[in-house]
LOGUTI-654389 format. One record per residue: x, y, z of N, C-alpha, C in turn. Coordinates in nm, 3 decimals. Layout:
% residues N
PT,n.east,n.north,n.up,ca.east,ca.north,ca.up,c.east,c.north,c.up
PT,X,Y,Z,X,Y,Z,X,Y,Z
...
END
This chain:
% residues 299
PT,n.east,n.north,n.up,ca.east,ca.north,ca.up,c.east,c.north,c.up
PT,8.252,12.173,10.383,8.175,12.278,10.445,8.032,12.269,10.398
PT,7.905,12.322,10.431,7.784,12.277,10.425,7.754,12.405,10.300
PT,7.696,12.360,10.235,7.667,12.400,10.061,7.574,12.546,10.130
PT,7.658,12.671,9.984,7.622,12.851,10.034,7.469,12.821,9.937
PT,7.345,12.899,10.018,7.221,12.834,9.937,7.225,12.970,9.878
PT,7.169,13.006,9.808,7.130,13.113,9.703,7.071,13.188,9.760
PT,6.924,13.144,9.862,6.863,13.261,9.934,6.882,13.234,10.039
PT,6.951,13.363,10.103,7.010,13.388,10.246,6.937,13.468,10.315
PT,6.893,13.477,10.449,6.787,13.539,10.569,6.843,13.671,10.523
PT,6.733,13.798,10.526,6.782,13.926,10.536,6.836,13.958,10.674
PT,6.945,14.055,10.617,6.900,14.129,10.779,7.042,14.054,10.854
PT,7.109,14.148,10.958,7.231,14.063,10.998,7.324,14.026,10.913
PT,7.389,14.109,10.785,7.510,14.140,10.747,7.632,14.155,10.852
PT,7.570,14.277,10.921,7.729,14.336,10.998,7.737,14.238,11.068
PT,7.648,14.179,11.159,7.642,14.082,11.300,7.714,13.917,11.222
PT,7.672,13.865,11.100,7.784,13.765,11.025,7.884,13.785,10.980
PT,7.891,13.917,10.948,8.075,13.954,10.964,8.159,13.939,11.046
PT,8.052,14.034,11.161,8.161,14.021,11.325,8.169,13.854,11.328
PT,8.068,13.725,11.305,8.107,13.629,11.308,8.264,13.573,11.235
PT,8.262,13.629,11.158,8.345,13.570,11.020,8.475,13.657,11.120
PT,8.490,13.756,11.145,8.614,13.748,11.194,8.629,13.733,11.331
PT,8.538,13.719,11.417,8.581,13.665,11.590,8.630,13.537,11.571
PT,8.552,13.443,11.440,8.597,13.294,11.421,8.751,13.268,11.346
PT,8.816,13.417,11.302,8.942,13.433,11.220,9.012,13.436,11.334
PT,8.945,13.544,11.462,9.069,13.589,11.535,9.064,13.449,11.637
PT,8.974,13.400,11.664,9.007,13.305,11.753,9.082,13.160,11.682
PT,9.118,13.132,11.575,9.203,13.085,11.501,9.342,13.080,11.543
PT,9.355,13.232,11.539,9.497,13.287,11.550,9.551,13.280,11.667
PT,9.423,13.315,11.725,9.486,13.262,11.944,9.449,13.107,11.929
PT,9.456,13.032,11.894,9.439,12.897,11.890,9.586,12.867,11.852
PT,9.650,12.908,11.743,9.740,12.883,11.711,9.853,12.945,11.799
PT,9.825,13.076,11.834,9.960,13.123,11.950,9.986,13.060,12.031
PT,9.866,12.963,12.095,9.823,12.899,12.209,9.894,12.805,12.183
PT,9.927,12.716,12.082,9.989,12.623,12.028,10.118,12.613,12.053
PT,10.184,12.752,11.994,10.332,12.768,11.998,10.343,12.753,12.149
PT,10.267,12.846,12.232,10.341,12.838,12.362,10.354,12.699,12.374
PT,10.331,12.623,12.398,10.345,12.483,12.438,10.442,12.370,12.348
PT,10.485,12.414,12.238,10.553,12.356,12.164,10.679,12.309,12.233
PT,10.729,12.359,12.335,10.856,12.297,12.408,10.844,12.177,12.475
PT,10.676,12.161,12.529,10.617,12.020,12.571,10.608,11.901,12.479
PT,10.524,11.960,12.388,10.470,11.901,12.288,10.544,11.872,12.192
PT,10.577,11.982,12.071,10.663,11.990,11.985,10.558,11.992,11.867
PT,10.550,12.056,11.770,10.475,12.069,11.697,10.347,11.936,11.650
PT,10.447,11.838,11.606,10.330,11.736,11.557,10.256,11.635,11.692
PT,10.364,11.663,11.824,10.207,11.620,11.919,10.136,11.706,11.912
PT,10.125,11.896,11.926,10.044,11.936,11.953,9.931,11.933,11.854
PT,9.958,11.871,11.641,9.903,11.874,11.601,9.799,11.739,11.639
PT,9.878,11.634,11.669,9.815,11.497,11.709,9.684,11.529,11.811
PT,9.692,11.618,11.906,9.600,11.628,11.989,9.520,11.750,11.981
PT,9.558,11.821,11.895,9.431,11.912,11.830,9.322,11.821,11.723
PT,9.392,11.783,11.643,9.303,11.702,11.582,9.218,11.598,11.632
PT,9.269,11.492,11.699,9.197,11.457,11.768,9.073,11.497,11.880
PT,9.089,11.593,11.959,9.048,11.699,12.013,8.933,11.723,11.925
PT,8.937,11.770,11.819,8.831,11.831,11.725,8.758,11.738,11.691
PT,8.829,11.586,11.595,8.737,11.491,11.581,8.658,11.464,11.679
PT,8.674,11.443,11.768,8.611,11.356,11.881,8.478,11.489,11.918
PT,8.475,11.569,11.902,8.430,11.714,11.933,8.275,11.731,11.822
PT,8.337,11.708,11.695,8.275,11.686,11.569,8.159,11.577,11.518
PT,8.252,11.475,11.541,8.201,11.285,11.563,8.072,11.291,11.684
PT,8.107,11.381,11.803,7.986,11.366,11.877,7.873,11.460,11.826
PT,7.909,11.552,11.792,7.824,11.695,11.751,7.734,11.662,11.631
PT,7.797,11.569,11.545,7.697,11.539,11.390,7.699,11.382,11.432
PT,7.770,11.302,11.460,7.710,11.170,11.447,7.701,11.126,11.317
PT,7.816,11.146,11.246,7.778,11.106,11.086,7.752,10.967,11.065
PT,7.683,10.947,10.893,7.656,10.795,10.912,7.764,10.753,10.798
PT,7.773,10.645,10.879,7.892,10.599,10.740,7.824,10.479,10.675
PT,7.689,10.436,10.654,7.602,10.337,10.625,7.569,10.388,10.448
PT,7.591,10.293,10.407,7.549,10.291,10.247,7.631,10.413,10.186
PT,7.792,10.435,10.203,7.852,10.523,10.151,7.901,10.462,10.055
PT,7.946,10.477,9.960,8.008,10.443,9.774,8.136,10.466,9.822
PT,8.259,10.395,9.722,8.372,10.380,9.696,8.440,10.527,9.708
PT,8.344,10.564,9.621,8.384,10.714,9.592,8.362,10.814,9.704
PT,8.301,10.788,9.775,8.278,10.883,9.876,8.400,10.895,9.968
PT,8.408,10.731,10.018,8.540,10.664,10.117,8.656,10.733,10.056
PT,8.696,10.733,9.955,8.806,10.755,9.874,8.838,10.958,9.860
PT,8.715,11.017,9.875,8.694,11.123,9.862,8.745,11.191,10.021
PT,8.674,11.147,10.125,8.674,11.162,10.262,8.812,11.151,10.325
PT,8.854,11.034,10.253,8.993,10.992,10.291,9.088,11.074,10.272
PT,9.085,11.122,10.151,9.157,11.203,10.104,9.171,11.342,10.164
PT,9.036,11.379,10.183,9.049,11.512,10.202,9.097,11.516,10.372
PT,9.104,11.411,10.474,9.105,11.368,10.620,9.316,11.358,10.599
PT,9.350,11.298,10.474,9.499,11.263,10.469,9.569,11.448,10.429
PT,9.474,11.506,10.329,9.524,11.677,10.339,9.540,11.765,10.417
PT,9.394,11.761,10.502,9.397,11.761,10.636,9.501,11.811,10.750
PT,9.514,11.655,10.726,9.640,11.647,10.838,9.779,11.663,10.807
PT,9.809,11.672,10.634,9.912,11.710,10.647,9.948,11.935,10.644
PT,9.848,11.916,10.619,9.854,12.116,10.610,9.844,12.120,10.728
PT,9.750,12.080,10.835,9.838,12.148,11.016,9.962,12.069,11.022
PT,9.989,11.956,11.008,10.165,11.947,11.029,10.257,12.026,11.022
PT,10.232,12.043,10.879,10.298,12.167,10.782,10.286,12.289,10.866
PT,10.157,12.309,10.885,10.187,12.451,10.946,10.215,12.471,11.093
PT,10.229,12.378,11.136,10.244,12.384,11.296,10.402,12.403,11.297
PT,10.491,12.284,11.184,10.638,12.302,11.166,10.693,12.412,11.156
PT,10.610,12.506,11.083,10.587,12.629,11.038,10.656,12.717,11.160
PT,10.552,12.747,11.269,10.543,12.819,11.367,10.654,12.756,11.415
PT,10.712,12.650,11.426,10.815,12.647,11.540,10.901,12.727,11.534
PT,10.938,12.735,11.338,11.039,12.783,11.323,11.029,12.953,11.299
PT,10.930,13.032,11.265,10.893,13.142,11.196,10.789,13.208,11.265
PT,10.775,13.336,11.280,10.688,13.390,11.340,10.527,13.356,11.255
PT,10.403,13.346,11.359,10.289,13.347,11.300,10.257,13.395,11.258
PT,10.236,13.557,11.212,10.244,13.654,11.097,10.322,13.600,10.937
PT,10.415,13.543,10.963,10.493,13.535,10.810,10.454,13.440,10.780
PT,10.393,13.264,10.885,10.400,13.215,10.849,10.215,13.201,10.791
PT,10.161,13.258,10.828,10.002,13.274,10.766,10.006,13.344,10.665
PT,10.086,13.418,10.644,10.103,13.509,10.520,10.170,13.452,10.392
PT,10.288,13.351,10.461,10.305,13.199,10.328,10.239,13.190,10.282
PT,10.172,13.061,10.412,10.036,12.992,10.379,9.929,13.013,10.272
PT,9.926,13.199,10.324,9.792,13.205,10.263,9.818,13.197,10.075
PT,9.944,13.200,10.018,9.986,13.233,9.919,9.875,13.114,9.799
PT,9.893,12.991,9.880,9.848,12.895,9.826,9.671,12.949,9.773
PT,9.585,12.886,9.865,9.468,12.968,9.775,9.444,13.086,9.718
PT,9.538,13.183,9.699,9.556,13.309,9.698,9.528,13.270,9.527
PT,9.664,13.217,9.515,9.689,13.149,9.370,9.570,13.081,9.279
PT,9.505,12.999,9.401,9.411,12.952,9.289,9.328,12.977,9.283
PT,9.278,13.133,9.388,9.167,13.227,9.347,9.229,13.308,9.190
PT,9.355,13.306,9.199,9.395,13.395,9.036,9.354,13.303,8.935
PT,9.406,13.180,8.937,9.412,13.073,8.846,9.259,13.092,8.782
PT,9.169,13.091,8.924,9.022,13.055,8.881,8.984,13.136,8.813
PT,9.009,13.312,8.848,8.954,13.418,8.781,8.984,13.427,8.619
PT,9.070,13.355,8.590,9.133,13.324,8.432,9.076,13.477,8.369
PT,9.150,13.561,8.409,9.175,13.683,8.387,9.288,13.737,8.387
PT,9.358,13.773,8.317,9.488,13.863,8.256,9.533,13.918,8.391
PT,9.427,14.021,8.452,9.417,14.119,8.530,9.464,14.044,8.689
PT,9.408,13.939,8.695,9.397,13.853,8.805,9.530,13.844,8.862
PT,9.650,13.851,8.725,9.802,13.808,8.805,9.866,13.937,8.836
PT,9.793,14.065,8.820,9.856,14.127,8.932,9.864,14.167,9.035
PT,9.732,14.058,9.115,9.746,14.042,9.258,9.858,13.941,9.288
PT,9.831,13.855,9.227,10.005,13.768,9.228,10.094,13.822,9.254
PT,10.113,13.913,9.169,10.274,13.985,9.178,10.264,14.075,9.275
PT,10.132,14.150,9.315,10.159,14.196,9.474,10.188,14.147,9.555
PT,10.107,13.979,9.594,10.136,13.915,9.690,10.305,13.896,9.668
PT,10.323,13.822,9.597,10.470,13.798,9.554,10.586,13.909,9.605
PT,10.500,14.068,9.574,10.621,14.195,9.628,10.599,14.151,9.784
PT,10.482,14.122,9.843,10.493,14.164,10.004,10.570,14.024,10.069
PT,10.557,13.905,10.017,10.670,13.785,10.066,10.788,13.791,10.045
PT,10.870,13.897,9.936,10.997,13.895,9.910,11.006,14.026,10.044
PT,10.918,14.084,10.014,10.937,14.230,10.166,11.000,14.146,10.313
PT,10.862,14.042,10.324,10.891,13.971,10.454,11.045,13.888,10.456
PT,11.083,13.849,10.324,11.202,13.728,10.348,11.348,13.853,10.361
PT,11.327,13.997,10.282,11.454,14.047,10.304,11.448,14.178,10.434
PT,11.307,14.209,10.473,11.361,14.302,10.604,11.258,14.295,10.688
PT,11.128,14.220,10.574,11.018,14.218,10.745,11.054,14.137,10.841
PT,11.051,14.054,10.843,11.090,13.928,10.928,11.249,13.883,10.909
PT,11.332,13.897,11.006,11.442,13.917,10.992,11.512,13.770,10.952
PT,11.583,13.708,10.860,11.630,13.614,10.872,11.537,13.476,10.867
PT,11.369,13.485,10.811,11.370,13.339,10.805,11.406,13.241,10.784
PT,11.364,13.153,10.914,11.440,13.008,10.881,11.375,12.969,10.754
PT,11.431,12.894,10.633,11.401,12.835,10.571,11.318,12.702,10.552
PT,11.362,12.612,10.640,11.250,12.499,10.699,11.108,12.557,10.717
PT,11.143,12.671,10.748,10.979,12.711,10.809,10.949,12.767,10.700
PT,10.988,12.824,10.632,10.927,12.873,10.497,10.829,12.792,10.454
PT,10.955,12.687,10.380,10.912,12.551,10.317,10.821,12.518,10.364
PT,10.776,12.496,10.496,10.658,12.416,10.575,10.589,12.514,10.511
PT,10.560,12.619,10.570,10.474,12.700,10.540,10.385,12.705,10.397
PT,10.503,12.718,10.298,10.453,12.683,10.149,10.383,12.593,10.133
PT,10.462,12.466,10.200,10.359,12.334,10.172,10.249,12.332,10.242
PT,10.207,12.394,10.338,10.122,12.400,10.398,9.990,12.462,10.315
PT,10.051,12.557,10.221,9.947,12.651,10.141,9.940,12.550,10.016
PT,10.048,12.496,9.976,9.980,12.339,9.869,9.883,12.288,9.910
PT,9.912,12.222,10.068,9.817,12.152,10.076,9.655,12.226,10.121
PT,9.654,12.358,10.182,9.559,12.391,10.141,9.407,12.438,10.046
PT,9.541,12.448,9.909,9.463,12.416,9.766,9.377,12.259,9.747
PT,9.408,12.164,9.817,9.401,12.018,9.822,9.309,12.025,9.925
PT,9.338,12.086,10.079,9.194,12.107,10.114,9.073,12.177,10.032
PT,9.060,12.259,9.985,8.961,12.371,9.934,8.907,12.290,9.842
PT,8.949,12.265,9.760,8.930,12.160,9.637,8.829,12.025,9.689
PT,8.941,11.962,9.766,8.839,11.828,9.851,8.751,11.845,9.925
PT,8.747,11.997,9.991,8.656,12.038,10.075,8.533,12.003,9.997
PT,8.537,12.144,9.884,8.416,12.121,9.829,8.363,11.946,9.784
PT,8.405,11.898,9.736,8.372,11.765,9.673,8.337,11.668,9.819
PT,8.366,11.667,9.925,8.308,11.598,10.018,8.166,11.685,10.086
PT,8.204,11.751,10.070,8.098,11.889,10.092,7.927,11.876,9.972
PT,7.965,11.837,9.849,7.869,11.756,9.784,7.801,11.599,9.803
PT,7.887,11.510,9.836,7.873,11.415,9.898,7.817,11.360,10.026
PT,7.853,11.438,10.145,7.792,11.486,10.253,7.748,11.567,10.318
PT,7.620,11.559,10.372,7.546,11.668,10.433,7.618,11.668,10.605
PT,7.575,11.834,10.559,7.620,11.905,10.716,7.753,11.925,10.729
PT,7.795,11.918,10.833,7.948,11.887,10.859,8.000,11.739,10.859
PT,7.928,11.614,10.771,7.975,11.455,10.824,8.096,11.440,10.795
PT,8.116,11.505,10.695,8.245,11.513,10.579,8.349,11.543,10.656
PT,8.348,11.661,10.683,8.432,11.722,10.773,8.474,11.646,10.889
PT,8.377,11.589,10.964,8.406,11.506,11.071,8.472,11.348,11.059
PT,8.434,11.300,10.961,8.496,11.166,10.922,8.666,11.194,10.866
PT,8.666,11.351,10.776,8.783,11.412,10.721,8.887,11.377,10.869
PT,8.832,11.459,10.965,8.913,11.514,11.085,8.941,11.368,11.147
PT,8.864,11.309,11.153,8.915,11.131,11.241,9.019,11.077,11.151
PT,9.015,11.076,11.018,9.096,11.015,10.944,9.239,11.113,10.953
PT,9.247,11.225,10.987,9.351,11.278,10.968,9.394,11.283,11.109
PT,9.346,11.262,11.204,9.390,11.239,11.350,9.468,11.061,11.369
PT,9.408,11.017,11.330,9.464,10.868,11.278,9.569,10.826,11.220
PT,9.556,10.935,11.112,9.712,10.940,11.043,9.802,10.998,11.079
PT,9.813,11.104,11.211,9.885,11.179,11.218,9.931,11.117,11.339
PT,9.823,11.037,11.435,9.861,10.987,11.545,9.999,10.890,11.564
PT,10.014,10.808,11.460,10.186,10.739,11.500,10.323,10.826,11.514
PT,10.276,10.935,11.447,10.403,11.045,11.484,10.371,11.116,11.546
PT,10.307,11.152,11.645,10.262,11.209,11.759,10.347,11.169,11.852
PT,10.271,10.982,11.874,10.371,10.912,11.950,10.465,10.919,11.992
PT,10.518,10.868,11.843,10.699,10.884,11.801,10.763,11.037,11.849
PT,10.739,11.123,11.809,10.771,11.291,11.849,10.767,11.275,12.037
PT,10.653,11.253,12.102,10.600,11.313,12.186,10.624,11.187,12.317
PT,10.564,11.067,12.290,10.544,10.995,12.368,10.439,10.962,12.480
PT,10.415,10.973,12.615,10.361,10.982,12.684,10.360,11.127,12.735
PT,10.389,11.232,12.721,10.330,11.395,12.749,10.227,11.456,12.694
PT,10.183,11.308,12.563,10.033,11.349,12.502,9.949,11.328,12.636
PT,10.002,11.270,12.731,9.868,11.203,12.786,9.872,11.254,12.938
PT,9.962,11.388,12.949,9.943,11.521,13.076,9.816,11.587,13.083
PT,9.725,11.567,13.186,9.610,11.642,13.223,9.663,11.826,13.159
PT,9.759,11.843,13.208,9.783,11.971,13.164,9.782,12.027,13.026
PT,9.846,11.937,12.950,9.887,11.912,12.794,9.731,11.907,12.729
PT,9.640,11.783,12.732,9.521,11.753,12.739,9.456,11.904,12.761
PT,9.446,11.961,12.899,9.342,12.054,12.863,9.371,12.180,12.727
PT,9.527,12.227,12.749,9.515,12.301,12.685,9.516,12.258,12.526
PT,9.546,12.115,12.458,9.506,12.100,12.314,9.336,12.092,12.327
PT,9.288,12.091,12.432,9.132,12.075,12.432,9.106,12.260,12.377
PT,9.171,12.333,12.443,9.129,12.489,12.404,9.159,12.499,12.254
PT,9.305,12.452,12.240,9.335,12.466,12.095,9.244,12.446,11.983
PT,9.185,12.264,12.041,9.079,12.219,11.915,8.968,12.293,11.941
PT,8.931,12.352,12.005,8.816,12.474,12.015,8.805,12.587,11.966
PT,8.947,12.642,11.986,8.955,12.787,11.926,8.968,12.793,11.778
PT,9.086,12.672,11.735,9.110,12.667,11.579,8.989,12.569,11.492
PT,8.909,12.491,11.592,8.870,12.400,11.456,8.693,12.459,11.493
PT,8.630,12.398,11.649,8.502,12.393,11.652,8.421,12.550,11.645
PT,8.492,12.650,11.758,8.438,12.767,11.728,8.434,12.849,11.594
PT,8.568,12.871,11.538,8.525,12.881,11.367,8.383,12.840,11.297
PT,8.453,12.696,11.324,8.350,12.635,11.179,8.205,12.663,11.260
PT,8.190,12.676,11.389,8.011,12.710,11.431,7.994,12.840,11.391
PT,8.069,12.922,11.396,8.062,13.080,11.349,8.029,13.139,11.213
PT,8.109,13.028,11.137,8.119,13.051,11.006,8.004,13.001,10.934
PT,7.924,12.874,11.013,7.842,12.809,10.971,7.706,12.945,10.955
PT,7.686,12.989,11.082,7.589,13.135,11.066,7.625,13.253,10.958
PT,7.744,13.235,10.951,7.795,13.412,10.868,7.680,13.333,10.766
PT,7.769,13.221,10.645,7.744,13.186,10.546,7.602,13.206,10.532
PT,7.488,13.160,10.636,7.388,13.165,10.599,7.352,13.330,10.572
PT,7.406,13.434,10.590,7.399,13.566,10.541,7.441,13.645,10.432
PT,7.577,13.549,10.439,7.678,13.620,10.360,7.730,13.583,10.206
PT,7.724,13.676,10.140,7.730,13.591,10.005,7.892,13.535,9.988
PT,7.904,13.443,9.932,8.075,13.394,9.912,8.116,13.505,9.910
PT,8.178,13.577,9.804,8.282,13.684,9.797,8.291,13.765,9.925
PT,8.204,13.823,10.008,8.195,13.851,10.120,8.259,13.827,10.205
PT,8.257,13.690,10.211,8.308,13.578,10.314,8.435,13.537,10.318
PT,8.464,13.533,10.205,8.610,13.503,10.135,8.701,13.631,10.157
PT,8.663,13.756,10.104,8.761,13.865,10.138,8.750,13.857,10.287
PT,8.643,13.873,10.400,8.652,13.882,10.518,8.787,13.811,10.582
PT,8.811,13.668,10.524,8.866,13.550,10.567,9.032,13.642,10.525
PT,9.037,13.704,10.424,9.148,13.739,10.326,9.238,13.831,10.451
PT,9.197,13.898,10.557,9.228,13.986,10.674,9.311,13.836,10.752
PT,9.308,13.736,10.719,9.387,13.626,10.816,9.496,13.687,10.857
PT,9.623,13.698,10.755,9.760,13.736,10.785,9.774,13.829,10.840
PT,9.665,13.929,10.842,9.679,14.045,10.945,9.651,14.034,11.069
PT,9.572,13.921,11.089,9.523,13.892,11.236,9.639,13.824,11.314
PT,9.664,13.692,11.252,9.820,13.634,11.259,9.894,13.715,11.365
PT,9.967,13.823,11.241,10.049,13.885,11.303,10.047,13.946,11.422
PT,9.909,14.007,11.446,9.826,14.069,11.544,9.900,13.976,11.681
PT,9.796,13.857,11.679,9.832,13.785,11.757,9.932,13.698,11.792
PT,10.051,13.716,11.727,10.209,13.688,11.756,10.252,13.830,11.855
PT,10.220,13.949,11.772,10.259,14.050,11.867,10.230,14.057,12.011
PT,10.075,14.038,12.059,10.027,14.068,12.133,10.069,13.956,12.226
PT,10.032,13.829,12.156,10.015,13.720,12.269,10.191,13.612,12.273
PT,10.217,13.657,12.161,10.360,13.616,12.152,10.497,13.656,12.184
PT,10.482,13.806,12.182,10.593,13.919,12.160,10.610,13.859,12.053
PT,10.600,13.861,11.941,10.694,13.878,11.830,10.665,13.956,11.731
PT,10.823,14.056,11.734,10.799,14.190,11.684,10.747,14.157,11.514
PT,10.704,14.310,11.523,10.605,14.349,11.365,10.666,14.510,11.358
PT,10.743,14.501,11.239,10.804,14.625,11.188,10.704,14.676,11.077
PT,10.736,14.793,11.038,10.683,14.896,10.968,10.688,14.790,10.785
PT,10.813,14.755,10.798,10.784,14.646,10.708,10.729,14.508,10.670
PT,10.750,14.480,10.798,10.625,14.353,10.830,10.522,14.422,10.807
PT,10.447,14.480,10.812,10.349,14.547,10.843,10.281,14.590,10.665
PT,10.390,14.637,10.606,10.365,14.685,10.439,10.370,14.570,10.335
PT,10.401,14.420,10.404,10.456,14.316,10.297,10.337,14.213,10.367
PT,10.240,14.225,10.488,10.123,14.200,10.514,10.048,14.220,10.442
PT,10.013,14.385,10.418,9.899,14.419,10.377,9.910,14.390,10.248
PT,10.014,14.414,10.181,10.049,14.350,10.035,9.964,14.252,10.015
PT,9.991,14.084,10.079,9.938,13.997,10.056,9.773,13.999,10.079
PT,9.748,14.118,10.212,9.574,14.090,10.193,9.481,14.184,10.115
PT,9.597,14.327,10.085,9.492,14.351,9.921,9.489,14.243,9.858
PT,9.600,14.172,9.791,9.621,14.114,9.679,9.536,13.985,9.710
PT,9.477,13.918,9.816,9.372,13.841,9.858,9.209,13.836,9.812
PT,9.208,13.967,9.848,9.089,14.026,9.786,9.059,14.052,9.678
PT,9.149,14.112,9.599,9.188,14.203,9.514,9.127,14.070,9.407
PT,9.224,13.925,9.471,9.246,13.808,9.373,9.055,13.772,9.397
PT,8.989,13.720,9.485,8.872,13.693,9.491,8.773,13.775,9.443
PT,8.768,13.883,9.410,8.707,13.960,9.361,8.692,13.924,9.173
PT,8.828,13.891,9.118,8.862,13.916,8.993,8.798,13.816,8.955
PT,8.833,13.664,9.069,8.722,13.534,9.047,8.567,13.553,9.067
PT,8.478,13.641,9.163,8.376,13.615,9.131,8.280,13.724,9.009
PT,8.359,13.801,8.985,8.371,13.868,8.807,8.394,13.790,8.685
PT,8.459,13.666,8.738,8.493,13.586,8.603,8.357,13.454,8.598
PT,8.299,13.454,8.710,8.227,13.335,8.738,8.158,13.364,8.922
PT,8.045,13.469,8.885,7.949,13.511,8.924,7.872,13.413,9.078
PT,7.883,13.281,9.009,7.850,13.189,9.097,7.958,13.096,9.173
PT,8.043,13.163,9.149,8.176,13.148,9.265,8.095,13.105,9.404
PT,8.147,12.997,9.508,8.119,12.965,9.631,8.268,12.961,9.675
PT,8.296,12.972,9.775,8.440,12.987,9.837,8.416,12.877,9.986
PT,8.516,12.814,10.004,8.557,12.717,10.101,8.580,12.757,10.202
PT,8.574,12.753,10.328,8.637,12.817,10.451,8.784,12.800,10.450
PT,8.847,12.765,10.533,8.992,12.744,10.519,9.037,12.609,10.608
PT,9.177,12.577,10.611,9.186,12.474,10.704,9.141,12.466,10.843
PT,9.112,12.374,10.911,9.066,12.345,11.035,9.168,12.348,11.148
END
């Protein structure tokens, strides 16, 4: 993601907020958008052609240079392009099996954690153990019966999002703008592409199929990150980061609305669980270390 500068334009707080979450909620309809089509597709084509979708989207938009890059850079890029792609796998597996509410609310467990870790504060793990009360809420009456596969995805999905955040930043030093990001996204479209194939076959390559992963890589990867790119220039990290922390609530939002899939009074209490305890956790980190910068999230 492109480095938070210290002095930010006055003025236009509320108006980079509304950014920070039109670019959350259109995420979440990116992803509903997803499921519907999963009977075509099946999860890892539809991830194969979102990603791609985005690279190709990205690659034209920055034009990165890959001229006089170091070992370390390649190795850095790579990496973070192979995390990438396996956290939408992960989470796309996710959704097949589990509603999008529970399963963003997994997910989010992962950086959740290593906003506590970071705050290396006593105090810090008892947003943990909130989050922790509102996922045991979801596994015994919010969400009735999760599949387990989808759990699992889900979890791993929030591993590998620690692995994004982490690599984010460090390619994010290395390269200016979004190049990082864009070389990230080709490499993880690349890798993801032989099991696309294999899964999918030739229905990657339906005008119909095609347009709508074209909306997908729009809603989840390019409109975000252009949105987010403006908040940041307003918004100080912590700001930005709790804003982002409202994900699992949006999620759910948009399973209900655009999915039917029900949201009980307990879904609903083992949500909010996890997005105090989001905040609650980012807060404790930029108290422990003032000059905290926070990562956007996966693409």
């Amino acid at each position: 993601m492109p480095p938070i500068h210290s002095e930010r334009p006055r003025g236009g707080v509320v108006l980079a907020a509304g950014f920070v979450i039109a670019g959350s909620i259109a995420v979440e309809i990116g992803a509903a958008l997803a499921v519907m089509i999963f009977p075509v597709t099946g999860p890892v084509g539809m991830v194969t052609l979102r990603l791609a979708f985005a690279a190709l989207i990205l690659l034209v938009a920055f034009r990165p240079s890959v001229r006089g890059r170091s070992r370390g850079d390649w190795l850095t890029v790579c990496a973070f392009g192979l995390v990438l792609g396996g956290m939408n796998v992960l989470f796309y597996l996710a959704l097949e099996r589990i509603p999008l509410g529970a399963a963003v609310t997994i997910e989010y467990l992962g950086p959740l954690i290593l906003s506590v870790v970071t705050a290396r504060r006593a105090s810090a793990w008892l947003w943990a153990a909130l989050a922790l009360a509102g996922v045991v809420l979801l596994s015994r009456g919010g969400f009735d019966h999760l599949d387990p596969v989808g759990v699992l995805s889900a979890l791993g999905a929030g591993m590998c999002w620690v692995g994004y955040i982490l690599l984010s930043a460090r390619t994010g030093r290395r390269f200016g703008r979004l190049d990082g990001l864009a070389i990230a996204m080709a490499v993880g479209a690349v890798a993801v592409l032989p099991f696309g194939i294999a899964t999918t076959g030739a229905v990657l390559l339906q005008p119909s199929v095609l347009l709508i992963a074209a909306g997908v890589a729009l809603l989840s990867s390019v409109v975000p990150y252009g949105l987010e790119m403006i908040a940041l220039r307003r918004l100080p990290a912590a700001t930005f980061s709790i804003l982002l922390s409202l994900a699992p609530a949006l999620a759910a939002l948009a399973g209900l609305v655009i999915l039917g899939q029900p949201l009980t009074w307990v879904d609903a209490v083992a949500i909010a669980c996890v997005v105090v305890a989001s905040m609650g956790a980012v807060r404790a980190a930029q108290r422990a270390d003032p000059s905290t910068d926070v990562v956007e999230p996966g693409a």
